[in-house]
Every structure is written in C-alpha cells, then in structure tokens.
N, C-alpha and C positions, 0 to 999 in steps of 0.2 A: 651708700652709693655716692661718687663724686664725678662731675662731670665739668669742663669748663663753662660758661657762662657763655660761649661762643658756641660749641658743640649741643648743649640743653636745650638753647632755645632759639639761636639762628638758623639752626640747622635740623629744627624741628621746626620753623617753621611758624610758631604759634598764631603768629599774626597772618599767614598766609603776601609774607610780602615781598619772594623772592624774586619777580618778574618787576618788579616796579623799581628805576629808581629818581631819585630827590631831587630837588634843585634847592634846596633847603641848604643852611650852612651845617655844616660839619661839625654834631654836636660832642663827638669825642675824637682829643687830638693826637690819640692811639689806634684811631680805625681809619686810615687812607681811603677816600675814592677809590683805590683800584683793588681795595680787601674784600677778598671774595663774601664776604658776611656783611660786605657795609649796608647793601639794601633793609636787610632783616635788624640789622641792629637798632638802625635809623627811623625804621617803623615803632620799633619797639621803643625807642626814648621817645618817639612825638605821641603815642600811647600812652605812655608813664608806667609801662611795665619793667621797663628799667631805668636808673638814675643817673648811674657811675659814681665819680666821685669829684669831689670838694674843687680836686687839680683840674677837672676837663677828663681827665683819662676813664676810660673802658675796665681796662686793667681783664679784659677777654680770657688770657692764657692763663689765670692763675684757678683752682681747682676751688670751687665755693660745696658750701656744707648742704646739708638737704632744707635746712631750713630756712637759708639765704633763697633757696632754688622753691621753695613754699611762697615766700613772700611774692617772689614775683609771679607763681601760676597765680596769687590769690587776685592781684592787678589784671590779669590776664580778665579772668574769672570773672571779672567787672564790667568788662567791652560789654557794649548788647549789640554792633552791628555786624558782630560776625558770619561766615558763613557758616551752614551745617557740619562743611568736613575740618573747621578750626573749631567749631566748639566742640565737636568728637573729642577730637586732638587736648582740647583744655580738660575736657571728662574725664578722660585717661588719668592727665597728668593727676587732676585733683585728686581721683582714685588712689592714684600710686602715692601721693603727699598727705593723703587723709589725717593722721596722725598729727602732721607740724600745723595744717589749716586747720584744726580743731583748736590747738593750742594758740594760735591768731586771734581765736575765735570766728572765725570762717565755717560756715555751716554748707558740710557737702553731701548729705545726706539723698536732697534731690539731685546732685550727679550722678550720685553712684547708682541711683535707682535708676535713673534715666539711659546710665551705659548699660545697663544690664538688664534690661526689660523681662526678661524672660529665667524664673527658674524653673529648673527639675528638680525633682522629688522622683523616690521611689522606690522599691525592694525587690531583693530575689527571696523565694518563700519554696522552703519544703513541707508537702503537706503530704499526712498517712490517715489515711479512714477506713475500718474495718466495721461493716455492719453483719452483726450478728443474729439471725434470727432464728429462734430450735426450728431445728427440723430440719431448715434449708440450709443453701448453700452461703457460705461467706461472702460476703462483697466485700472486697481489699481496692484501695486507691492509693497508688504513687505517683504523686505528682510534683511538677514542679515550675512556680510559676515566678515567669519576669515582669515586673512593672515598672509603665514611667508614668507619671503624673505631672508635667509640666503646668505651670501658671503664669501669664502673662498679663503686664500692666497694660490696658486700654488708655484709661485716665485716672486723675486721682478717685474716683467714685465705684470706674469699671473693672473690671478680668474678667479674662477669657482662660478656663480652666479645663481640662481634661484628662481621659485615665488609658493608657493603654496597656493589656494585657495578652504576655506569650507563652502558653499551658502545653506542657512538655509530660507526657504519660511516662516516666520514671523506667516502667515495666517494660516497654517495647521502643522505647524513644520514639513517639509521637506524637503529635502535635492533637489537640483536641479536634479544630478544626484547620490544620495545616496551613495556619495563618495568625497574625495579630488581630487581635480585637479591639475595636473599639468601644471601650465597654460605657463612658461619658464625657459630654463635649457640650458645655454650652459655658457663657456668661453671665455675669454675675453681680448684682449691681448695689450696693453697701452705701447708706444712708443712715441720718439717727434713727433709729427705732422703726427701718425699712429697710425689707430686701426684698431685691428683683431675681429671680432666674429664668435662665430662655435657654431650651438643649433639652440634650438627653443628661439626668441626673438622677442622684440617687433617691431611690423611695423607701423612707424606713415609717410604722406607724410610731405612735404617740409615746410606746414606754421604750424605746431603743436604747434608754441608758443603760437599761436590766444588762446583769452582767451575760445568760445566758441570749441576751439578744433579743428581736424584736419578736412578737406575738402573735400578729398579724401580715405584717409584711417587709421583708429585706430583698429589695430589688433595684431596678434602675426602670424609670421612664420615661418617654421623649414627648417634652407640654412644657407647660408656664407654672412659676412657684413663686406665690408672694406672700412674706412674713412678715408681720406688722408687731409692736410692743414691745415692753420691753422684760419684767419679771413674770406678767401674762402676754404669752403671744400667742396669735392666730395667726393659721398658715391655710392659705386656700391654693390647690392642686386641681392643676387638670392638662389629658393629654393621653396618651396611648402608652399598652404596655401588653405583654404575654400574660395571658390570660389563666395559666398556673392549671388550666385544666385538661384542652384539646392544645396547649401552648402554640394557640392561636394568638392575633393581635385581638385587646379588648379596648375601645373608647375606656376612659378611667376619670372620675371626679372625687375629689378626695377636702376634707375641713378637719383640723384639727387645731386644737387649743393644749398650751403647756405652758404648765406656771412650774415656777424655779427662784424661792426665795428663802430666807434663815434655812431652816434646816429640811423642807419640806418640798417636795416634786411631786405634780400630780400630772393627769392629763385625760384628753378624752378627744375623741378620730372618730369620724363618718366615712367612707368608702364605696363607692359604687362603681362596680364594671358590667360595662354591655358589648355583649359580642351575640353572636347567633346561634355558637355553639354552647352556649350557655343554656339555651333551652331545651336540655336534655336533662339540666343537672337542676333547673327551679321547680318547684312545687306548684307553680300557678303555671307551669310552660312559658313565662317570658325573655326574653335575651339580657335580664341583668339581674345579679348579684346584689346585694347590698347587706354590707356587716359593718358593725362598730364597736369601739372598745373602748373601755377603764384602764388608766391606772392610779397607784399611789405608792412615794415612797417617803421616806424619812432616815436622814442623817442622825444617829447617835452622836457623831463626832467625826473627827478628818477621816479616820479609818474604816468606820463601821458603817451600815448601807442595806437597810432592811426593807423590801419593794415587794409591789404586788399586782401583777394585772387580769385581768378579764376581756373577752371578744365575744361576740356570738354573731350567728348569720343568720339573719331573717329569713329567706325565704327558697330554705333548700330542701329537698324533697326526701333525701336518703337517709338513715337512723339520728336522729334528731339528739344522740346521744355525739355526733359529730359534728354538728353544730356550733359547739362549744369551746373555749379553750380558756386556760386561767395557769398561771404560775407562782411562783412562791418563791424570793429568795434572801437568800441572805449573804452580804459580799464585803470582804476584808483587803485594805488597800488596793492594790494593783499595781501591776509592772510599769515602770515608766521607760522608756526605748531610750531617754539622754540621763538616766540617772542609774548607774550600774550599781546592781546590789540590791534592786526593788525591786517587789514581788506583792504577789495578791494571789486570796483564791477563793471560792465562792458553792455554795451550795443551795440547790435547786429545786422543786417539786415542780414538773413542764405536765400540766396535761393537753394536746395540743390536738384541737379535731380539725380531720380533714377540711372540712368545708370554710372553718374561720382561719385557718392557719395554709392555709396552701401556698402562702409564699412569706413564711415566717423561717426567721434561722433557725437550720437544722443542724448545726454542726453536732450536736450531740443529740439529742431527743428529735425523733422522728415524726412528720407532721403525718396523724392516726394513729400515736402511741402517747404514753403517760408513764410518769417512774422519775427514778431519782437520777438528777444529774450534777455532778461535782468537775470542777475544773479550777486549772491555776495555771498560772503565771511566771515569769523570774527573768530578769535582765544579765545575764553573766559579765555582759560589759555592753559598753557604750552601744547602742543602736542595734543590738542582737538581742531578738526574746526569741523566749521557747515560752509555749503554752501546749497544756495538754488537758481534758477534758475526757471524760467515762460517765457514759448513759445506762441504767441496766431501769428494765420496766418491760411490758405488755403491752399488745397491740389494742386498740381502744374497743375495734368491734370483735375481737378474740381469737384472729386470725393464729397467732401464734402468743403465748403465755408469756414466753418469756425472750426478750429479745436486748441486746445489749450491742452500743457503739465506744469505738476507742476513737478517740482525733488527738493529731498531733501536729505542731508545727513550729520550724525553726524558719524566722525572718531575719533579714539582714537591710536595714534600713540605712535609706543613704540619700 
C-alpha cells in the first residue's frame, strides 16, 4: 500500500490539527500558506513526526513505502497529550504497520489490545443422543446448537467473560426455550498464584480432567470463586444453583483441592446444598445435601492417561446402594481443534448413583446406571471435531438390565 505523505497523514489527520493555523515560519519551502494541508503539515514538523528534507522541502506528492509511513506513525506513537479520538486514529495506524514497527523495534502489542478490547469465541455444534433402555421406548435428540463466547479486557488483571447459547431441536425446528441463553456471565480477575470470579460460571467437581467427564457435578452457578496456588490449589465456592433434584434454586458451598505436577493429578471436593425441597430426599429430614469426592490419576507419557474417581453422599435416605459413584479410565491422546489430523479415545468403567452424581456428565452413562463407556475423538481439519461416544450397562437399582446411549457430535469452532 502507497499513499502520498500529504494524503497518510495530513489528511488523516493524526495530530488532530486541521482547525488551527500557525504564525510560525514556514518550515517547508514546498508547502505555501495557502496549501490546503499546510495546517496539518506544520503541526506535524513542530511534533517531529515528520522531518522533510536536507533542501527545506516536503517533497508531499511523491508516493513513500510503508515503512517510511512506519516511521512516522512510530513518532506519532510517542505524543502523550493527545486526545482519545487521535490516539484511536494512531492505534489503527500502528495496527495496520504492526509488522514494519516491530522491525523499528516498536512494541505495539498494547495497541492492538487496546483497539480491540473485545473478542469472540465460539461454535455451531451438531449433536445426536439416542437413549436406549429394554423394554422402553427410545429417546432420540437432534439438535443444534449456536454459541458465542465473548471476552473482554477490563484491565490488565481484569475480564469480563460470557457464554451465550441458541438450541434449535433439529426434529421440528424449535427452539428449547424460544430464545437465547445466557448460560455464564461474570468477571475474572488473574493474579500470581490468585483468582477472583464474581457471576454466573461454570461448576465442575475436583476430577473434571477424566476423559468421560466430571463425577459429581458439570453445571453452571451464580456466587463467588476463588483459587489460590499453584501446583496444589484450593478453590473455595459459594453461591446458588438448581438443585438437580425438584430443579429448584439450592444455596451451594463448595472446597476443593487439586494438585497437578510431574506426572501425577489428584484431587479431593466438599459440596453442600440447601434448599427445602431437599428434605424429602435426606435421611435425618433436613434441607441439605452434603457429598464429596476422590480422585487420582497418572501420566505414563504425553499420550497415555490412566485416572480414577470416587463420590459418595452422606446423608441420603433412598438405597444406599445410590449413594455412590466411582469410575475408571483409561485415555489416549486427544483431538486438538488447531491441529488437523489429531485424534484420542478413551475407555471407561462409570458406575454413577443417583444421589452423588445428579449433576455429573451424562453424555454417555446415565446418572442411576453403571457399564462400560467408550468414546473418541478426530479433527478432519482445522477447528472441526467430531467426537462420538457408546454407553451399554444397567440401571443401578434394576430398573431395566440392560440399557445403552449413542452421542455424537460435529463442532465447528471459530
């Protein structure tokens, strides 16, 4: 891109000095008084954003390179008593010259952040779940769903981050609830070996690495979240969330610890919710809940991923045989969404009881069921995965022997 030296920058304005003019001598003997650019020019030599040359002359009308037109945003770049809408204007430029002010050695890193405060994230996802259970009837789901996940810079410490979600029933074109969701929304605050969260965000318990997902709980809840450490961390939660039972609101407190160093991942979660309608489902009749869980895993190597967790619930009344939950896996690679051609897949034992798993990922093994679950992975190209996963097992209290899930789903991330 070429532009004259008159056109780039007089007539952009830079210096914001087209209303002003000088009583200054006339520092180039090629720009007249009555040159529609003399004001802007004349600002910009008393600035030192531009020089001319040796002769006195401008030399305006002749076509300079990008890197001549570098130099002078880098000048620009250096003013500090500009106003907001010239230092935009300089952002821009820097933006667009990033490349030659590098090679200056000009560092525009906090421009370009600053023009751009704000990005999106996010995917269209086709998903298929077919639950199977003898005897009864099929539950089949087409769906399809749009997200945006915007993040936005506060300051350099803060973001304010969110998730919106638009669920389209494949089957009948419908919307789940005939509207967008806001599924999470709050800020975020990144310090050494501290973080703040304030919003609605996500809640996973302690083993959420597991390939088959979390054990105890994958949800979202609206409180305060703060993580301390750094190869051992403690996270303490608290705040409201559905209650996974009468999907009521339940008050929610939540501690967990998770170490993550050489080759070794462990962890272990406390949980408590109190709601009212809880005291139909406790053992003592009172309005809360309380379950907690193990885990532990270990790396063989970059690829291999051998984990294991446990849960149980204190103080629930129904077969105590549901109480419980523990899984078993073992997990190879994994798909990477910017690296085409990677793939993973992983293999399962879920026994998952109702009481300690009521808001644990279900996409394959259902919470009151147990059996084996196998799934994988694969990136065909850049930012497209397909993942598909098969559940076959029995319902816990024997409702039905044998019951089996297929899940599948193509994303498209962008």
């Amino acid at each position: 891109m070429k532009k004259t030296l008159v056109s780039a920058l007089a007539t952009a304005l830079v210096v914001g000095a087209a209303s002003t003019t000088f009583a200054a001598a006339n520092p180039f003997s090629d720009v007249p008084r009555d040159h529609w650019a003399y004001d802007a020019v004349t600002q910009l030599a008393a600035d030192g954003v531009v020089e001319g040359y040796g002769d006195g002359t401008f030399r305006g009308d002749r076509n300079i390179t990008r890197y001549e037109m570098a130099q002078m945003v880098a000048k620009a770049m250096a003013k500090g008593d500009m106003s907001a809408s010239d230092r935009a204007l300089v952002d821009r430029l820097a933006a667009e010259f990033a490349d030659e002010l590098n090679n200056l050695g000009v560092r525009v890193s906090n421009l370009e952040r600053n023009a751009d405060m704000v990005k999106w994230n996010g995917k269209v996802q086709y998903k298929y779940e077919s639950l199977r259970p003898e005897n009864d009837a099929k539950e089949t789901t087409n769906e399809l769903k749009f997200r945006l996940e915007p993040k936005a810079e506060i300051n350099d410490h803060w973001h304010a981050m969110a998730r919106l979600d638009a669920d389209l029933n494949v089957s009948d074109d419908t919307g789940k609830d005939g509207k967008v969701t806001l599924k999470r929304a709050y800020v975020q605050g990144d310090y050494t070996n501290f973080q703040v969260r304030l919003g609605k965000m996500a809640l996973v318990s302690s083993e959420n690495y597991q390939a088959p997902g979390s054990l105890i709980i994958d949800t979202e809840f609206s409180g305060a979240q703060v993580t301390f450490g750094n190869a051992l961390k403690a996270t303490v939660q608290a705040g409201r969330l559905k209650d996974g039972f009468e999907h009521n609101r339940a008050n929610y407190q939540g501690v967990q610890l998770h170490y993550d160093k050489n080759n070794f991942v462990a962890g272990a979660g406390y949980y408590r919710f109190q709601s009212k309608d809880l005291a139909a489902y406790t053992s003592n009749g009172k309005q809360h809940a309380n379950m907690w869980g193990v885990d532990l895993g270990y790396r063989f190597d970059k690829n291999s991923f051998l984990s294991g967790a446990y849960a149980h619930a204190n103080n629930m009344k129904s077969d105590k045989k549901l109480n419980k939950s523990y899984q078993f896996t073992y997990e190879y690679k994994g798909a990477d969404a910017m690296d085409k051609g990677s793939w993973g897949a992983y293999l399962s034992y879920r026994y998952l009881g109702d009481n300690s798993s009521f808001l644990a990922t279900q996409d394959g093994a259902q919470a009151g069921s147990k059996g084996i679950e196998v799934g994988a992975n694969y990136t065909p190209m850049k930012n497209i995965v397909l993942t598909g996963k098969y559940f076959k097992g029995k319902d816990i209290d024997g409702a039905h022997d044998k019951v089996q899930k297929l899940y599948g789903t193509v994303e498209f991330f962008f």
